[in-house]
N, C-alpha and C positions, 0 to 999 in steps of 0.2 A: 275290871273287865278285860275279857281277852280278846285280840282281832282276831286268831288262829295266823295270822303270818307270823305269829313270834312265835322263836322254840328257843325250848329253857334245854339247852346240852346236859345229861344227867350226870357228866364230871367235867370240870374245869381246870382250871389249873392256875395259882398263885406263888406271884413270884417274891421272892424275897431278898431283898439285899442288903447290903453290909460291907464291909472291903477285901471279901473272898469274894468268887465269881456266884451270881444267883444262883440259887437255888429253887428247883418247883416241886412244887406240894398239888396232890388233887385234892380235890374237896372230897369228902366221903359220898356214899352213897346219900339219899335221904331218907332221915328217919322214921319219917312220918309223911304223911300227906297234907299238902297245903294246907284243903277243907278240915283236918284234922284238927293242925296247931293254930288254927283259924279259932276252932268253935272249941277248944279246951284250954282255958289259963295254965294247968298244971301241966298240960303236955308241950305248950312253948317252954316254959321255964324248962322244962329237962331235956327238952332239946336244942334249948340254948347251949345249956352249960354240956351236954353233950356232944355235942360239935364245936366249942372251944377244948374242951377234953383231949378231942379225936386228934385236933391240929396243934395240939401242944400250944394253944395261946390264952395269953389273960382273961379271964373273962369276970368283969367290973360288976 
């Protein structure tokens, strides 16, 4: 459930570090709508692996 005082900012930003100075990545747009990858198993899974894709990370 939502209260309406939260708000989900629709880019963020992640930082990443290493022994070069951080780096930030936005998160992409999103690809789907919540109620979407909610009520579709097969449209989580591809937008799983499509937003590990987007951000160049592992995805297990």
């Amino acid at each position: 459930m939502s209260s309406g005082n939260e708000s989900t900012p629709s880019q963020a930003t992640v930082e990443t570090t290493g022994t070069s100075p951080a780096k930030m990545k936005e998160y992409p747009e999103p690809l789907a709508s919540h109620e979407d990858v909610v009520r579709d198993l097969s449209l989580f899974w591809d937008t799983l692996r499509r937003f590990h894709s987007i951000l160049a990370t592992k995805f297990m």
